[in-house]
N, C-alpha and C positions, 0 to 999 in steps of 0.2 A: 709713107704718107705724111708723115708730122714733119718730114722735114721738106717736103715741096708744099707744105702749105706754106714755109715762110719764105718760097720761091714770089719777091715782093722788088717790085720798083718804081722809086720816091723821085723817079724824073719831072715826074707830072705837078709841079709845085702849088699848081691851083687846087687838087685835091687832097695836099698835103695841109693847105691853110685852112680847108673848109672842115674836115674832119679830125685832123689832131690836134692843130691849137685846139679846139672846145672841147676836144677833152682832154688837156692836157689843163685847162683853167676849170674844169669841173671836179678832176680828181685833185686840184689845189681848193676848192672849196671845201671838197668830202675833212682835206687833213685839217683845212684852217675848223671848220666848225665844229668837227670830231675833238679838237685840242682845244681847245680856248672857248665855244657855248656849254651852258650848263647842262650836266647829263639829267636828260628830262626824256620822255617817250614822243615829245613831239620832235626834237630837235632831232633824234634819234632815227626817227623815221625819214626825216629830213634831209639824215645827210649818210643814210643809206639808198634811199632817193637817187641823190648826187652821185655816188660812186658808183651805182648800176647804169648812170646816164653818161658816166665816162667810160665805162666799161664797154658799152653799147657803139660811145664812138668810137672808139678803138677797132670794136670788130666790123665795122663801118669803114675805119680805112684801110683796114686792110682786104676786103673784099673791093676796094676802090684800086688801090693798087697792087693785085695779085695780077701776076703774068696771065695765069691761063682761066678758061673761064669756070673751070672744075674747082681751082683754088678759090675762085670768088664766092662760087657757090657753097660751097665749106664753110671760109669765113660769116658770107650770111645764114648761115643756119646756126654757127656757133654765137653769134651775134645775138641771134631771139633769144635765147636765155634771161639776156639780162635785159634786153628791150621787153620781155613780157609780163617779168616780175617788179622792173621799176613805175611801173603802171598802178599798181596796187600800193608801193610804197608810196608814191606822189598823192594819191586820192588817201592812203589812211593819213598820211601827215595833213591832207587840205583841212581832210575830217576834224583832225586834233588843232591844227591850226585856227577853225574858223567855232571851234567847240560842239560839232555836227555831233562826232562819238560818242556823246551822252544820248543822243536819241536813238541809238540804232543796238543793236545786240549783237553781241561779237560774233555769235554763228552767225548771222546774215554777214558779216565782214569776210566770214571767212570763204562764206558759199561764195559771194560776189565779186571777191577781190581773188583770192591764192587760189582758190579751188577752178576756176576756169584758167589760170595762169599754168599750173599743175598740168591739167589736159590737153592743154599746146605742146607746154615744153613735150609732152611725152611723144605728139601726132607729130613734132620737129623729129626729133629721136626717131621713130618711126618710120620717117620721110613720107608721109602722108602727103604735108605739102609740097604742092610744084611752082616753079618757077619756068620763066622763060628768061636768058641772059642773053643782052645784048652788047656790043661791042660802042662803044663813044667816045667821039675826039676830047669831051669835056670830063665824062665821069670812069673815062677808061671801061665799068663797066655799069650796066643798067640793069639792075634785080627786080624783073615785071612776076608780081604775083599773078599764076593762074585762077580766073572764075570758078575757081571747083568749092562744091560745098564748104571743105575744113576750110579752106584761104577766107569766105564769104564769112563766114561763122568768128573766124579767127580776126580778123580784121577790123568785123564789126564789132565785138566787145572792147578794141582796144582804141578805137574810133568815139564809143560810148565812152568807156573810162576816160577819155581825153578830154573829150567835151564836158562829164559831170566838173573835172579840177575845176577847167578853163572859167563853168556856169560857176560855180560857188564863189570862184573871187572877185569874182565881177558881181555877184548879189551881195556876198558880203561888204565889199567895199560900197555899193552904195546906200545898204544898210545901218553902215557904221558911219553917223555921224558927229559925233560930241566927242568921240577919244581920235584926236587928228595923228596920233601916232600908229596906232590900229592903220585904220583909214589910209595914210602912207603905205603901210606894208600892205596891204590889200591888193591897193594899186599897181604899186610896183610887181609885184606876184602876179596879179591877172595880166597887165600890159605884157611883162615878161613874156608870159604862156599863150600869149593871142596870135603873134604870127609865126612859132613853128607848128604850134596845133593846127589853126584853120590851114593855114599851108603844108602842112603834110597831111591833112586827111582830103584838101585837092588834089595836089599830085601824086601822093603814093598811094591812098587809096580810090578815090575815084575814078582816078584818071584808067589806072589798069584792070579794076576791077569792074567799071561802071560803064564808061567810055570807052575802054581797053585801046589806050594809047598809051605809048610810054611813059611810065615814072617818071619824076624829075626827083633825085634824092635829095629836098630841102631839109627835114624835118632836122638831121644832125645841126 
């Protein structure tokens, strides 16, 4: 089984640009900021964040270009691992970034961020969740989550944790007006996060789950 998972082919070079260049320039972010920013618990989370986001594309492309549709579907379940724990790292680093973590109590961090992450990974493990895979001249394969309670449940918390980052840096940036270096990074952080979140919580979750039309895998 381990080794027809890596039953894998890089013909298709439109899917090779969309999913491994980003992350092949995300896990070059994890090493630039892991080496050379100061060891602080923001940065930390920061650029753990980072390497579950390359991590994630990685198993993104290879569920992109797996031969067969059993392979895809491996890939994308091995995938959610790190797509459902870098959720929790992105919102505690917004946390520490925008200085929220002072208001809040680390068990509500834990109930709202890891502990619903935790309970996925496990319904993934499981196989709880279903999928439907379809076959595409563009994405070679199309991973449509099933309407079934876990997918709904599962989906929407990480639909919620995208939108809380997304809302913070866009409050904080316009918040923050007298330190224009703040302010900068604010920006830059929200604008960054604004169109693969609102655009993947259209196409990957609405679309199949609400609409139940096919995915479009933009969010990578």
């Amino acid at each position: 089984m381990q080794k027809e998972l890596f039953d894998l082919n890089f013909d298709n070079w439109k899917v090779v640009l969309f999913t491994f260049i980003p992350a092949a320039i995300n896990i070059g972010i994890f090493i630039y900021v892991s080496v050379f920013f100061p060891k602080n618990r923001t940065n930390s989370a920061f650029y753990i964040f980072v390497l579950l986001l390359g991590l994630w594309q990685i198993g993104e492309g290879f569920t992109r270009t797996s031969i067969s549709s059993e392979n895809a579907l491996g890939w994308y379940r091995i995938s959610g691992a790190p797509s459902l724990f870098m959720l929790p790292f992105g919102l505690l680093f917004t946390f520490r970034f925008i200085g929220f973590h002072k208001k809040i109590n680390d068990i509500f961090l834990f109930l709202f961020l890891f502990l619903p992450a935790i309970i996925f990974e496990m319904c993934i493990i499981a196989r709880l969740d279903k999928y439907v895979i379809i076959k595409s001249e563009l994405w070679n394969w199309i991973v449509n989550p099933e309407p079934s309670a876990i997918n709904r449940v599962m989906y929407f918390w990480m639909t919620l944790a995208a939108l809380i980052m997304l809302g913070l840096f866009w409050l904080h940036f316009f918040k923050t007006k007298q330190n224009k270096t703040i302010r900068t990074k604010s920006f830059l952080l929200a604008a960054g996060f604004t169109i693969p979140v609102v655009g993947g919580v259209i196409t990957e979750v609405i679309f199949p789950l609400i609409i139940q039309i096919d995915s479009i895998p933009l969010t990578t």
